[in-house]
N, C-alpha and C positions, 0 to 999 in steps of 0.2 A: 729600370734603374731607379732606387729610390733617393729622393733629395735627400742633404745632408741637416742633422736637426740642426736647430737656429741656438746659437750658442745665450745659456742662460747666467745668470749670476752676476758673478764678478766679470768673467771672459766678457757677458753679454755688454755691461757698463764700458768697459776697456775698448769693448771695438767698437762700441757708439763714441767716445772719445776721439779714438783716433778720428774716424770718418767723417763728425760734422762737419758742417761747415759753418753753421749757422753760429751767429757773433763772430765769425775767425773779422780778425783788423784788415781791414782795407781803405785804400783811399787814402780821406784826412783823418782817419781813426788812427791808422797806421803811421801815419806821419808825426800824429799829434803825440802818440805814447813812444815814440824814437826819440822826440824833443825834450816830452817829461824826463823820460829815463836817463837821458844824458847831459843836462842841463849839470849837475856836479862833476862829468867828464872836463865837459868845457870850459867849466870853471878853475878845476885845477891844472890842464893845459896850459890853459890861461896864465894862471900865478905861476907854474914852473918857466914861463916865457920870459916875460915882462914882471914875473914879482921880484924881492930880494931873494937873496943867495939862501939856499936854503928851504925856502918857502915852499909850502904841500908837497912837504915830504915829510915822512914816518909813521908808525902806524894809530900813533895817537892823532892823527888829521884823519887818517882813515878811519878811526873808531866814530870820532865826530861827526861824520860825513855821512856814514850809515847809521846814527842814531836820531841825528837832528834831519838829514833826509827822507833815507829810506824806509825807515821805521815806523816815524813820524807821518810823513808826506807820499813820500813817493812811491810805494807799496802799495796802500788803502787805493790812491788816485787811478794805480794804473788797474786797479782789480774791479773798480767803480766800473769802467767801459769795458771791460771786456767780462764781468761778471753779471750787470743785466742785462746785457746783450745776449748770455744765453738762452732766453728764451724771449728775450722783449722783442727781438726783432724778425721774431716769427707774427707776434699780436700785431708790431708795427707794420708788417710787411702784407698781411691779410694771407697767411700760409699756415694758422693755427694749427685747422683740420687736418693737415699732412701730419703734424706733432704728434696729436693724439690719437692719431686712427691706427699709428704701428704696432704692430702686435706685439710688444715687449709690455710690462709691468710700468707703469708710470715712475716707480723708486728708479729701476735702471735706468729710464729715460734723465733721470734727474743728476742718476749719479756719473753717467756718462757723459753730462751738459758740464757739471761743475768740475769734472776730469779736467774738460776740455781745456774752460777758461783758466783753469789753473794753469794748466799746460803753458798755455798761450803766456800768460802773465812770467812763469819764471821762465821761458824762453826771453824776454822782454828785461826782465830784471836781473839778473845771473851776470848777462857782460860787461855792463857798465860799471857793476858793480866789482865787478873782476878790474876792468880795467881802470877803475880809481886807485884799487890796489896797489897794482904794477907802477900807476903816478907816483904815489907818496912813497913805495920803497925803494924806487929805482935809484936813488942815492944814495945807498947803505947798503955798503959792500956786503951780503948776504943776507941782508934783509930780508927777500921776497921767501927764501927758503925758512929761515926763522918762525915768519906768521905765517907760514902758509898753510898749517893745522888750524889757525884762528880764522884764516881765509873761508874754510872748507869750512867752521863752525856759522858763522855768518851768512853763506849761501845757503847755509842747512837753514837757519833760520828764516829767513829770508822767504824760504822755499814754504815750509812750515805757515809762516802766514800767511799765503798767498791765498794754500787751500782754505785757510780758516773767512779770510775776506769776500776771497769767491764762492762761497758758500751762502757768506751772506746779504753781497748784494745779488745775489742769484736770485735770492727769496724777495729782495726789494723788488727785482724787476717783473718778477711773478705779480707780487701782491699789490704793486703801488704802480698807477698810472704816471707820475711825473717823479719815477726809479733813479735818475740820475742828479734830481736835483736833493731830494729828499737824500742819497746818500752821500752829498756834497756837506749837507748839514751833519750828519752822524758825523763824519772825519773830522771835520772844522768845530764844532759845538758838544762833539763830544769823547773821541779820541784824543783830540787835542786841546781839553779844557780837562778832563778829569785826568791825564797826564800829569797835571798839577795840584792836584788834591791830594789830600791825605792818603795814608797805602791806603785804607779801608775802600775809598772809595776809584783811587788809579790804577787799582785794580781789576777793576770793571772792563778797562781797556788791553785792546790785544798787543796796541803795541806797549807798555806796562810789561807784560808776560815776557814778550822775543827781548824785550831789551834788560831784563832781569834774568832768560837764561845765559845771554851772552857773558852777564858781566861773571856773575858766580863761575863760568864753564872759562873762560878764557882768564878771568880777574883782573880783567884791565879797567882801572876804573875809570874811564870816560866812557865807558857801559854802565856805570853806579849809578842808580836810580837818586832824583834828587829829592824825592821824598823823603828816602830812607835818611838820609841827610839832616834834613828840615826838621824832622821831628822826631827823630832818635828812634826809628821802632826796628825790629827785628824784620829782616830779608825773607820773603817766602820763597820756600825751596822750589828747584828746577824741576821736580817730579809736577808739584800741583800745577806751575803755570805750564808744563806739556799739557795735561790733563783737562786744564781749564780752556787752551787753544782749541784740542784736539772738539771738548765736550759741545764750545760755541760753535763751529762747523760743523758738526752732525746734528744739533740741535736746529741749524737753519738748513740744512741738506733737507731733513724730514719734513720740516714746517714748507720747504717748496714741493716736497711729495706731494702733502696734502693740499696744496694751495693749485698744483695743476689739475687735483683732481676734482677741486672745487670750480675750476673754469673748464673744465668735460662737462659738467651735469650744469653748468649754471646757464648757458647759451649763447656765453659771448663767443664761440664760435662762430654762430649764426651771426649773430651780431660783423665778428671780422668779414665772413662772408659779403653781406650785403652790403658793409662799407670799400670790400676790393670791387664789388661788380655797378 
């Protein structure tokens, strides 16, 4: 009976995906990204309790919520831990040598890591985000059914940055021994400082991009970029910032190809080796 071949490509990337384990949330990981993600749940909960009549409700608090949150904050943060944890806590854990000894291509192995953390992330960001929704229109008598194509545009987004994030803290924690601090500084000092520059240069950022296709694709302007605002320039179309998302997460997918292959031939295997024994 001959064994069955070992599935290659795409398939191959797909069912290293499903099957990791390695970075899946546990513990206070898991705890901690429940709390991230749901801290605007709780907030608006909250005000629909005890605020006035009225209050976090409609879709312009939701726009708000996932621009100045999720966008912003809460997306990047929750992609930080679960996207160097793709392979850091293999280096962390002294289990390198199992990584790279499998007989797949190192691209699969990469592309089935950053699959993963994706996966893990919009499983993570999807509900809360859903369920702010249902908060802010549940007092307008058919409200939910109204935005609920905007709804679906949002998670898409949503979904769209995640992989592009995870991508590229994937490559942090490949390339960079202290991965979660150094991508604390990129979100803080540079997602959210060039957010406020010029288009020329708030462009540079991804959330920039998700939050420029939301407004053009929905036109709700509490998606209007305050740039475009500020200094009167013309909107870049929704083609180029897909484009521009899509190009920064394969452009750091590859750069962590080559960076695993750099720690195969370099020795820090050995190295994890003798510091697990």
């Amino acid at each position: 009976m001959t064994r069955p071949a070992a599935p290659r490509g795409l398939r191959a990337a797909l069912v290293a995906a499903r099957t990791t384990t390695a970075g899946a949330p546990r513990g206070r990981r898991r705890l901690g990204l429940m709390l991230l993600v749901g801290i605007p749940v709780l907030v608006q909960t909250l005000g629909l309790i005890f605020g006035d009549s009225g209050r976090g409700e409609g879709f312009q608090v939701f726009a708000d919520i996932v621009t100045e949150a999720y966008l912003l904050l809460i997306t990047p943060l929750t992609m930080i831990f679960l996207g160097t944890a793709a392979f850091g806590d293999e280096w962390a854990g002294g289990t390198a040598h199992y990584v790279v000894g499998l007989p797949i291509s190192r691209g699969t192995l990469v592309a089935g890591r950053w699959l993963a953390s994706a996966r893990r992330g919009i499983y993570f960001l999807l509900p809360p985000i859903t369920a702010c929704f249902v908060l802010c229109l549940i007092g307008f008598e058919g409200g939910i059914m109204h935005y609920l194509a905007d709804l679906g545009l949002v998670l898409l987004v949503v979904s769209y940055l995640a992989l592009a994030y995870g991508a590229i803290f994937m490559f942090f924690g490949l390339a960079l021994k202290r991965a979660v601090m150094i991508s604390l500084i990129y979100v803080f000092l540079f997602e959210l400082l060039t957010a406020n520059l010029p288009q020329t240069f708030a462009s540079l950022s991804l959330g920039f991009h998700g939050r420029n296709i939301l407004w053009q694709l929905t036109g709700n302007d509490r998606f209007q970029l305050d740039t475009l605002n500020v200094f009167e320039v013309a909107p870049m179309s929704v083609t180029w910032s897909v484009f521009w998302i899509a190009g920064v997460g394969l452009l750091a997918t590859l750069l962590s190809s080559v960076m695993l292959r750099r720690k195969e031939c370099g020795g820090e295997i050995a190295a994890s080796d003798a510091a697990a024994t």
